[in-house]
N, C-alpha and C positions, 0 to 999 in steps of 0.2 A: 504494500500500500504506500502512493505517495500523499501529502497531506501539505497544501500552503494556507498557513492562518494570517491575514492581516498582512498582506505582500503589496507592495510596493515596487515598483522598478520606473528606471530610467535607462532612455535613451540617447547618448550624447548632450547631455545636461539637459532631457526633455523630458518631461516627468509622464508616463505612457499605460501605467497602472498603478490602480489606486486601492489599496486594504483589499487584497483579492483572496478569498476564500476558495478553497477547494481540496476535492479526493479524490484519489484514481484506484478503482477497486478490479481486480481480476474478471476480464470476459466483457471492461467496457474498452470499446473502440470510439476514442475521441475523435473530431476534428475541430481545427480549432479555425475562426472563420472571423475575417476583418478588412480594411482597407490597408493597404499598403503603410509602413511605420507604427500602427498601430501598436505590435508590441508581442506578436506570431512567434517570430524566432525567438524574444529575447524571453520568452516565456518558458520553449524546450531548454534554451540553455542555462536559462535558473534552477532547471530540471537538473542537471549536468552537471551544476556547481559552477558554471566556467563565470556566473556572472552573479556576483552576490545581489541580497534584496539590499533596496534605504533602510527598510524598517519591514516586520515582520520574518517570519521563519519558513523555513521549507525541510518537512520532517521525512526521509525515505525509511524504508518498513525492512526488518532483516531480510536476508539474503535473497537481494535484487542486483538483476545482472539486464545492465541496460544497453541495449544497442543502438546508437545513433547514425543514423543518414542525414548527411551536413546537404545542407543546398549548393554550394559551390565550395569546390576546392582550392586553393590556392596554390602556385608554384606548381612547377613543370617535375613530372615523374622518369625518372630515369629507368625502372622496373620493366620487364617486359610483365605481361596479363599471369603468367605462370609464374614466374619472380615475386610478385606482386603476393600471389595466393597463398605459395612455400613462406615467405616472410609471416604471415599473419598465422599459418598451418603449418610448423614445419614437420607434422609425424601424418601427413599426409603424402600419400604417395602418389608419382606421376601420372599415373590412371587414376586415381581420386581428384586431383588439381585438379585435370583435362574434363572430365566429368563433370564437374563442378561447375565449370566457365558454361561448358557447353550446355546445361540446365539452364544458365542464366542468356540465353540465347547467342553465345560466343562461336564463331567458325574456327576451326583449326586454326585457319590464317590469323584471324583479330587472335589468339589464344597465343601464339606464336611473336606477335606482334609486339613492339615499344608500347606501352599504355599514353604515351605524349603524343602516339601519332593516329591513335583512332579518334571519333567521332563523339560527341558528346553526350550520344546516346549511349556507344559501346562503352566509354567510361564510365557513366552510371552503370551498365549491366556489370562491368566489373566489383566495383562498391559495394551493390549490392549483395554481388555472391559471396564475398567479406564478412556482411552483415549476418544474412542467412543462416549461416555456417555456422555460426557463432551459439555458442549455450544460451542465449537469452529468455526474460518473462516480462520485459517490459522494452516496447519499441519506439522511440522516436520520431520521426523523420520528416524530414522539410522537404516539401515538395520532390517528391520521391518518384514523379510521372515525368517530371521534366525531361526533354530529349526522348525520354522512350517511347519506341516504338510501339503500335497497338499491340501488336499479339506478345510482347514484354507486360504491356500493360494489363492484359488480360491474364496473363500468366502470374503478377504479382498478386493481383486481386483475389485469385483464388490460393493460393499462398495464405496471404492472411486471414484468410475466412477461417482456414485452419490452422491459426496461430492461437495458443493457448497463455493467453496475459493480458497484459493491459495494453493498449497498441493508442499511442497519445500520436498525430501528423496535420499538419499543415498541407494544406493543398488547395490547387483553382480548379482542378478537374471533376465538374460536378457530373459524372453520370461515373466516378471513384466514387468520388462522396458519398451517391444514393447507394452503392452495391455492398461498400466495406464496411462505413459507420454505422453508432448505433444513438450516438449522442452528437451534436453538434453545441460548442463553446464558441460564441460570436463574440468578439472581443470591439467595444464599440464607446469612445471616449472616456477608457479609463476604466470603465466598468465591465464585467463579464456576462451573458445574458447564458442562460442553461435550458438544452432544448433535449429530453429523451427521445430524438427521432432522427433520421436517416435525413437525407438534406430535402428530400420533398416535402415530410413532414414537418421539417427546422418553416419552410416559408408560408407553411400552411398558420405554424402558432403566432409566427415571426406577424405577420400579417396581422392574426388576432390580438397580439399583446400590444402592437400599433394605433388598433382601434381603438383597443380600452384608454389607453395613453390619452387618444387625442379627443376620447369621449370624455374624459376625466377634467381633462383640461378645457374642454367646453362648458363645461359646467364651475369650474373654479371661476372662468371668467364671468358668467353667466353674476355669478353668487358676486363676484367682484364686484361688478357696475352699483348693483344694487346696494352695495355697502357705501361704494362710493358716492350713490345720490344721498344716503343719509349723514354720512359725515357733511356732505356741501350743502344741508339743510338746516349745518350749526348746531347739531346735538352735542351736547356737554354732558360729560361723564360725569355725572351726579350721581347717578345710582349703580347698583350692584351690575344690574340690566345693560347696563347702557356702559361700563367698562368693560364687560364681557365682550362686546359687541366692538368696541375700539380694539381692544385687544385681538379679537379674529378676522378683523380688516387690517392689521399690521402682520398678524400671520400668514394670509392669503396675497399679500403683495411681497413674501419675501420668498415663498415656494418659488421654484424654479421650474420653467417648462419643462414638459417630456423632449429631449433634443433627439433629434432624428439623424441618422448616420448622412453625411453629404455624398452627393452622387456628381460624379465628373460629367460636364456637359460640354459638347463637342457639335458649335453650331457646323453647317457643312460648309466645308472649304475643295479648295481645285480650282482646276485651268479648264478651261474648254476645251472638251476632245473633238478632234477631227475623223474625218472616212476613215482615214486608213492609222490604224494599231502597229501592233508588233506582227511581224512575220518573220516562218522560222521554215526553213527550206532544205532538207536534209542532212541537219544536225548530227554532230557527234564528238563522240568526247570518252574518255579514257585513260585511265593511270598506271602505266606500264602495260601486263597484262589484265588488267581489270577493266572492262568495260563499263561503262555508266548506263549512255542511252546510246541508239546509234538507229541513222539513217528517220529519225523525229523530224517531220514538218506538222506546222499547227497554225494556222491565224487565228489572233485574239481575236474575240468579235467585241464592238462597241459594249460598253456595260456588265461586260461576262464575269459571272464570279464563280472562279475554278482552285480548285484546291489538290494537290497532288501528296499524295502519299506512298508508301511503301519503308522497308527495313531501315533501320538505322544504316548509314554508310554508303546507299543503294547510289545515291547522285542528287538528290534533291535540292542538297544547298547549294551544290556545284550550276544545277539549270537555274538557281534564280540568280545566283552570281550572273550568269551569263545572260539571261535576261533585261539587267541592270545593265549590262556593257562594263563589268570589272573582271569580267574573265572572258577568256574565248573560247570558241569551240576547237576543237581540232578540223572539222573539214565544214563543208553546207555554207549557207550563207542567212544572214539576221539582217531585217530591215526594219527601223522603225519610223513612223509616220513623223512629219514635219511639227504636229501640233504635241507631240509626245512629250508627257514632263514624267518621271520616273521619283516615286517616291519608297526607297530603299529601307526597309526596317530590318535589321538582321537578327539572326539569333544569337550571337551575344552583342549584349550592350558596347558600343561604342567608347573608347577610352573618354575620361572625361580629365581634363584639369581642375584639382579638385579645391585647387586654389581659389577658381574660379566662380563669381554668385551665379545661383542657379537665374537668373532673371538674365543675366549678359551672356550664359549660355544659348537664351534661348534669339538672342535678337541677333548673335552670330549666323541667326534662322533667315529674319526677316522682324524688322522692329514692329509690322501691322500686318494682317491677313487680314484676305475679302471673305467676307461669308455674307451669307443669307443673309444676315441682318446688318449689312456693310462692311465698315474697315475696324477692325478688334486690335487695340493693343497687345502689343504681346504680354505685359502685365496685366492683361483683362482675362487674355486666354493663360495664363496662371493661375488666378483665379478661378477659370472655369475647372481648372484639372487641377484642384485642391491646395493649390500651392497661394498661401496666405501669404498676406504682403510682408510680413516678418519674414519669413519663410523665403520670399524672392530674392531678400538679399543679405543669408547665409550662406557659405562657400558649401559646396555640392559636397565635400567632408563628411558633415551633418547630417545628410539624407542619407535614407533604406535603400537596400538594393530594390526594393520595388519600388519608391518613389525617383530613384534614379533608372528605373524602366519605363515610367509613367512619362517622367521627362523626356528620355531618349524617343517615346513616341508623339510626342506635343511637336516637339524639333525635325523630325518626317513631315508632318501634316503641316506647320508653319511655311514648307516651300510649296506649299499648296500644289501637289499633284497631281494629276489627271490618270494614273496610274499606279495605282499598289503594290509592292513585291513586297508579301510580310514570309519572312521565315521562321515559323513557330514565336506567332507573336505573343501567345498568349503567356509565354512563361515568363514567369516572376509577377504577373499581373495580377490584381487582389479579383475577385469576383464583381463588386460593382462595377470596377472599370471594366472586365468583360464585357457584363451585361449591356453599358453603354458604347462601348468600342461595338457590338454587334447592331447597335439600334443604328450606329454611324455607317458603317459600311451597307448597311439597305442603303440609306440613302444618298450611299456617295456615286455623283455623276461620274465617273467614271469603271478603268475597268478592274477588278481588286482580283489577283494572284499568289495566292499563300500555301505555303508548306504548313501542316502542323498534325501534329499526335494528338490533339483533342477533341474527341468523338463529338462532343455537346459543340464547339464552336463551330467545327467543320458541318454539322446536320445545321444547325442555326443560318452559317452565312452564305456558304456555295451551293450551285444549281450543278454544276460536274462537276465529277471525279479524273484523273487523269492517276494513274496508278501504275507503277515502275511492277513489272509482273516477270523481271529474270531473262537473264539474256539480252539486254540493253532494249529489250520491248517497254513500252508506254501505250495502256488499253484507257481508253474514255468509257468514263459511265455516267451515263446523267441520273440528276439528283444532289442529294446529301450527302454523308458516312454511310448511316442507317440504308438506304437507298442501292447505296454499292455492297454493301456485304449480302442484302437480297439476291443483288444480282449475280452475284460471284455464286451464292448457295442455288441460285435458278439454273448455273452452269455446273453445277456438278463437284462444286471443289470445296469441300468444308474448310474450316480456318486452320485445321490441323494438317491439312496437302496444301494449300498455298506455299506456293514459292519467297514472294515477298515478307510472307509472315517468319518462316522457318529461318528467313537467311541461308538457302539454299538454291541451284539456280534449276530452272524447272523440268530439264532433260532427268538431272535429279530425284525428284518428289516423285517424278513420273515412271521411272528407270520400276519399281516392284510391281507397276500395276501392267506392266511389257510383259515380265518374268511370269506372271500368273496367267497371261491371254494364251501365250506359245503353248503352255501345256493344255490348253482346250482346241476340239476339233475346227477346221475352218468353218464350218456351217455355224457353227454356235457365235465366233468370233469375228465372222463378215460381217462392212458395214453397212447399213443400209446407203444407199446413194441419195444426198443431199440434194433438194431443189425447189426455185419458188415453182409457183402455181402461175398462171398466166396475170391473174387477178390479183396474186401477191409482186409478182416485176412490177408489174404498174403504178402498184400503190406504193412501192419502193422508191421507183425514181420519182414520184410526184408529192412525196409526204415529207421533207424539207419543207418545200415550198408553201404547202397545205399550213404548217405549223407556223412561219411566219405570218404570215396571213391571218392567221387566228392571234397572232402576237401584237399584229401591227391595229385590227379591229378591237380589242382588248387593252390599249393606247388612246384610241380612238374613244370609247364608250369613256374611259376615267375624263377624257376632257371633257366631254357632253354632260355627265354627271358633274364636273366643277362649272359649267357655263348655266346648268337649269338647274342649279341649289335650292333655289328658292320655288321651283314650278312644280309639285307634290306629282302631279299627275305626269306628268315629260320624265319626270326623274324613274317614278314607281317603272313606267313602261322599260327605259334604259338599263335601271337594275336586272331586271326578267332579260331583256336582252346580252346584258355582259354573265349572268348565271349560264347562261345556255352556251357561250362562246367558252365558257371559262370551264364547265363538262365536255365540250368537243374538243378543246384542246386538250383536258386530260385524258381521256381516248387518246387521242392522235398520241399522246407521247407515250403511252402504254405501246401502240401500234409501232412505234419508230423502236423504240427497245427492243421487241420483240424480230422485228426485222431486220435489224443490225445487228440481234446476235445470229440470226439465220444465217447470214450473207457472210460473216465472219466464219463461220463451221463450215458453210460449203466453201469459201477461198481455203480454206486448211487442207479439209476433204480433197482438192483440188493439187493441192502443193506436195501430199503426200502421193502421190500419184510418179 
């Protein structure tokens, strides 16, 4: 059992918890849930000892054996992945190491490899097979998703479901949250709020404890006025009555409101996009013998929001590098459109001079952005993304690594882009800002392209998938996450034979299921011969077109509907018509999936020939 009575802590001479109560009892799985500085990490490492309290205790219970997962490591590892494991194991043997890595999703080669020179995702998988291994009953960990890859991450999850202790983490990955917790601790100006539920359930109470707040304080105010016309009516405390009443009109004007957690607001910023995007013309690219992607052509289309994923290491940072124009391809050729403005976020944060106040960092941007609602200081938009005017001219020393995420992405968006390249934006980011980082990207005119392992962002913000599938192939799936792994499960390949999941390449995965065909007769093991229908060609080459159309009508209706706002009758008819446009479309895109993987089976059908 751990036990904090009356804790207090600071951050940077910022005082971020106030008399905080609490207990961690065996079999609960915490998270612990705030905005960025809040007070997340410096919470596990009070756990840890590394950071004493101001005032108050922190009691751990006998023999507890803690395992921590750090959010970032610092300093370059000289160890190779097996080096690494002997050091922390050394009565383990070399089939036990190899084993070990490769549980945590490691290839011979990353297992083989310098630990300084893999990916940031293979790094965490290293970490945490450290961790794992380790005798523990009580787990820490700071954001323990970051970098990893889905089927890493679906792999950890069921990990701890069958972990027997008290499992205390920080995380932004809310469809983690819903699957592993059981308690959500929302850390919110100092104080802790305690939710027994799973993160669906945390917003469900979250909500209710909201309302009571703000119904509560309706009513103080309510009772206030009323106190207040009697005092400005020159009642004099002569009696019992009547001090009673002075007295609970000085108590009710010294209460303090319910304060509500602040939410970053992000009015819309950009360039005006032109016709023509980015074009990619036979692409490729490769690191010795490791291939990435190879022989990729792809035009963006205006407005398109695409999200590519697959294995840690696969190539994905490497195409948005190249995307940007800070790396190149080895052959093909990239065009981008005259009116192109590229607004680069990468996955890790940008060096900062920390000398430097957070306010002058940001005007090294642009001292004003156009938005929606004109030209915004860049101290205004500070403001908007929580950074108090105290705050704007502290040297960036001061700040959290999530407040110094938060910044590095206010500093993207101030060169007001017309073009998104996010590379796993979402890490180190608190959940509010999520939530409004995804309200932002609906409505940014332009076109938004991101890398990221976060199942809840990626179903939230992208309409494709673009999926690294082994062998430097790139397969498109329209939709979300959620969207793509239907269609991967419609195609026959559960998430335990994926190539991109295993970190394997697919001649691979596929090599047992060869070995089991040859021992059956050829009658049983012929394929049938692929092909459309006269009536399915047709609708093949004509249902692009069909779809835009229903795209460009469905554009059309929203204007008509903002032009006859106020005509009940013109509007009602318009609704009934964009309903009907808005079911033919989704047919048609049920149809377009369904025929593009046809077309894809019979070209394979074809090749193997």
């Amino acid at each position: 059992m751990i036990e904090f009575t009356n804790v207090s802590k600071s951050y940077k001479d910022k005082l971020i918890l106030r008399d905080i109560n609490m207990t961690f009892s065996s079999g609960e799985f915490v998270a612990i849930i705030g905005s960025s500085g809040c007070g997340k990490t410096t919470l596990l490492k009070s756990l840890l000892g590394l950071i004493p309290p101001l005032s108050g205790s922190c009691e751990q219970g006998e023999n507890l054996q803690i395992g921590y997962f750090e959010q970032e490591v610092k300093g370059e590892n000289p160890n190779s992945c097996i080096e690494e494991i002997w050091e922390e194991f050394p009565g383990f043997t070399q089939y036990e190491v190899r084993s070990a890595l490769a549980k945590c999703g490691l290839t011979t080669k990353h297992i083989e490899s310098k630990v300084r020179v893999l990916s940031g995702g293979e790094q965490a998988k290293v970490r945490l097979c450290k961790l794992i291994n380790r005798d523990t009953n009580v787990l820490l960990l700071d954001e323990p998703t970051n970098h990893l890859d889905n089927k890493m991450s679906d792999w950890l999850e069921n990990y701890l479901k069958s972990f027997r202790g008290v499992l205390l983490m920080v995380t932004h990955d809310r469809y983690f949250l819903d699957k592993v917790t059981n308690h959500i601790w929302e850390v919110e100006g100092g104080k802790v709020y305690y939710y027994d539920e799973n993160y669906s359930g945390y917003l469900e109470r979250k909500a209710e404890r909201e309302e009571r707040e703000l119904a509560s304080e309706r009513k103080r105010q309510s009772i206030l006025r009323s106190e207040v016309k009697w005092v400005m009516r020159g009642a004099r405390a002569r009696s019992t009555k009547q001090k009673a009443r002075l007295e609970r009109f000085e108590q009710l004007k010294a209460m303090d409101s319910p304060k509500t957690a602040k939410q970053v607001e992000m009015g819309s910023v950009g360039t005006r996009l032109g016709k023509k995007t980015i074009e990619l013309y036979d692409i490729s690219k490769a690191y010795g013998d490791k291939v990435l992607f190879k022989h990729f052509s792809y035009i963006f289309k205006r407005f398109e929001r695409i999200g590519f994923v697959g294995h840690n290491g696969c190539g994905k940072s490497t195409l948005m590098k190249i995307l940007a124009d800070l790396e190149q391809a080895d052959s093909g050729a990239i065009e981008w459109g005259e009116t192109i403005k590229i607004g680069y976020f990468a996955q890790e944060c940008e060096v900062m001079d920390e000398r430097e106040r957070v306010i002058d960092y940001i005007k090294d941007a642009a001292e004003y952005v156009r938005t929606s609602e004109g030209l915004v200081s860049a101290s205004k938009m500070l403001e908007r993304f929580l950074f108090s005017s105290d705050m704007q001219y502290t040297p960036i020393a001061k700040i959290s690594g999530g407040e110094r995420r938060r910044l590095y992405l206010l500093k993207v968006l101030m060169q007001s882009p017309n073009v998104l390249i996010l590379d796993e934006p979402t890490n180190d980011l608190d959940i509010a800002t999520l939530r409004v980082l995804e309200d932002f990207l609906d409505e940014f005119a332009g076109i938004v392209i991101t890398v990221s392992h976060d199942r809840y962002f990626l179903d939230n913000v992208v309409n494709r998938i673009m999926a690294f599938e082994g062998d430097g192939q790139l397969v498109q799936y329209e939709g979300g996450y959620t969207d793509y792994l239907e269609a991967k499960a419609r195609k026959g390949q559960t998430l335990e034979t994926r190539s991109d999941m295993a970190g394997s390449s697919q001649n691979e995965t596929l090599e047992p299921e060869k070995k089991k065909s040859s021992a059956d007769t050829w009658k049983q093991n012929r394929k049938q011969k692929l092909k459309f229908t006269y009536k399915e060609q047709r609708e093949f080459e004509t249902i692009d077109d069909d779809i835009a159309a229903l795209e460009e009508l469905l554009e059309k209706l929203d204007k008509d509907m903002e032009a006859n706002a106020t005509n009940s009758v013109k509007l009602r008819e318009i609704m009934e018509q964009k309903e009907k446009a808005q079911a033919d479309l989704d047919e048609k895109m049920d149809r377009w999936v369904y025929l593009n993987d046809l077309a894809e089976r019979i070209e394979a059908q074809k090749s193997e020939k």
